[in-house]
LOTIVEX-22659 format. One record per residue (C-alpha): residue in one letter; y negated, z negated, x negated. Coordinates in steps of 0.02 Angstrom, whole numbers, plus 50000, padded with zeros to 5 digits. Layout:
BEGIN
AYZX;...
//
This chain:
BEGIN
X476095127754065;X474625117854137;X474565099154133;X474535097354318;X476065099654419;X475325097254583;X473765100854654;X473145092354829;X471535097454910;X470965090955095;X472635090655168;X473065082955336;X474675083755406;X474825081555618;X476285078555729;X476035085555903;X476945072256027;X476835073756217;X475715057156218;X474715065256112;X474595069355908;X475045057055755;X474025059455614;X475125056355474;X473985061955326;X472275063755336;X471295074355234;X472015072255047;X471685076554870;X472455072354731;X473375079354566;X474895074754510;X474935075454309;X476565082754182;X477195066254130;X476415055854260;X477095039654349;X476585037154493;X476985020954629;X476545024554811;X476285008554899;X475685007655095;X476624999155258;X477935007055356;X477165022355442;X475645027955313;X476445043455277;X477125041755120;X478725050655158;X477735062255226;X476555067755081;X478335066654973;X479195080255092;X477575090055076;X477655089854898;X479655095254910;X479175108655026;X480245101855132;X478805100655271;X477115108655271;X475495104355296;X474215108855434;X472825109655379;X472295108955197;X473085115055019;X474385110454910;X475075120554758;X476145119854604;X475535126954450;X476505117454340;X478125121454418;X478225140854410;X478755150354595;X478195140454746;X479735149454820;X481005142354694;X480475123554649;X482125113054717;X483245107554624;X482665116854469;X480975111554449;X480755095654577;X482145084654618;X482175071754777;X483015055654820;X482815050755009;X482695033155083;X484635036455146;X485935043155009;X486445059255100;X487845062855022;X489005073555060;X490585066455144;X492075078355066;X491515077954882;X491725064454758;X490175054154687;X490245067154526;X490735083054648;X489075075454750;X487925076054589;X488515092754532;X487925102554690;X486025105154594;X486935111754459;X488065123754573;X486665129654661;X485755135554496;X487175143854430;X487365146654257;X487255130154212;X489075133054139;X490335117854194;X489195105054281;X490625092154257;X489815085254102;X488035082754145;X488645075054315;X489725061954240;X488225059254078;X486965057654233;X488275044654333;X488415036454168;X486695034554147;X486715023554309;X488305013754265;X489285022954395;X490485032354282;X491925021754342;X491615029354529;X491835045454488;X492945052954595;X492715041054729;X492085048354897;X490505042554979;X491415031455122;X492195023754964;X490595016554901;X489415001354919;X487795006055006;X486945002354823;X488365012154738;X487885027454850;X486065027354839;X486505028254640;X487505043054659;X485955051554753;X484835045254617;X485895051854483;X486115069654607;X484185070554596;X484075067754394;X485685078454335;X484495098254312;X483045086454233;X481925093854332;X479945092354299;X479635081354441;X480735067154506;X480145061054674;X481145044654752;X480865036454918;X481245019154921;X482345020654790;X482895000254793;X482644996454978;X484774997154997;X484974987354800;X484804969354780;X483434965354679;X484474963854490;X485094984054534;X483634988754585;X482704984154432;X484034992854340;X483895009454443;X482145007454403;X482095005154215;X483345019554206;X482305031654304;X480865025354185;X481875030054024;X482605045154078;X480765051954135;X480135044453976;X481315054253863;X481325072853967;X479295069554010;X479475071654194;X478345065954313;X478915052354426;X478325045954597;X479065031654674;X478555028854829;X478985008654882;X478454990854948;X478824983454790;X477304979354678;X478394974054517;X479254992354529;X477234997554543;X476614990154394;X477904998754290;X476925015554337;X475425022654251;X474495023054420;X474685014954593;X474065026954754;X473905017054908;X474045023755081;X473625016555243;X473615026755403;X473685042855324;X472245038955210;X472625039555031;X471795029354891;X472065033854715;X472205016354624;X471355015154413;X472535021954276;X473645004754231;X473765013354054;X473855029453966;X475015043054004;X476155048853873;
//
């Protein structure tokens, strides 16, 4: 498998709006490494969820490239081989926190029971003891967990996570942070964090900034493992 997971070349991304078009990203390239961490940093509005939802195929570019040869069939890359926390928790409001994470692992079939790695990805995250709570029955922070640990549970090969801590106080948030480090760390998937916060940044091997769709790719802050 090659060492790059993603590969970015001269792609802009353009809303059409009947005042006229928003340039959200504007003309990028960039690789994203096996193994990488990567911190996003930019204002409110530079696209970063953008380029993220790009990378998810959960939007797609207009102009430009972007492939995956790192992560097998274009067609097939969530949850298997990319996993995705958004800036809201969206979970779903009928299952339990550990019915919630096991949906990846339902979708994939074959996993066998997805019971255990659900709860072992909850525990991970210190939410074991919420279980079989439903979503209305959690703390905004305890949610956004859940999602985290919903986006970890198949391991997947890249972890991407939007604001991860903007609903945590900044003790959980550190945390969430350290265990999204370790658990990358020990399966060697590549993790992008896109946030405001620059001590969550300089736990990454790189920083990108990204200003009005323009994105700068910041000096290796040390070697990746």
């Amino acid at each position: 498998m090659t060492d790059v997971l993603v590969e970015i070349r001269s792609l802009s991304r353009r809303f059409h709006l009947r005042d006229g078009d928003v340039v959200a990203l504007d003309d990028l390239t960039c690789d994203i490494p096996a193994g990488g961490r990567i911190a996003i940093m930019g204002p409110s509005g530079s696209g970063k969820s953008t380029l993220l939802a790009i990378i998810a195929q959960l939007d797609e570019p207009t102009s430009g490239s972007i492939k995956w040869p790192g992560l097998g069939k274009a067609t097939h890359l969530r949850p298997r081989h990319i996993g995705l926390a958004f800036q809201t928790p969206c979970l779903i409001p009928a299952l339990t926190a550990v019915e919630n994470v096991e949906v990846p692992l339902l979708i994939l079939n074959g996993i066998g029971d997805p019971r255990g790695p659900a709860i072992a990805a909850l525990d991970r995250l210190d939410l074991g003891h919420v279980a079989d709570r439903l979503p209305e029955e959690l703390s905004g922070g305890q949610a956004q967990r859940v999602a985290i640990a919903r986006a970890m549970v198949t391991e997947p090969s890249l972890l991407l996570a939007d604001e991860p801590t903007g609903q945590l106080d900044q003790t959980t948030g550190q945390s969430l942070v350290r265990a999204l480090i370790e658990h990358a760390e020990k399966t060697n998937t590549a993790l992008i964090i896109a946030t405001h916060d620059a001590s969550i940044a300089r736990q990454m091997h790189r920083v990108w900034h990204m200003n009005f769709g323009k994105l700068e790719l910041g000096q290796s802050l040390r070697a990746v493992s």
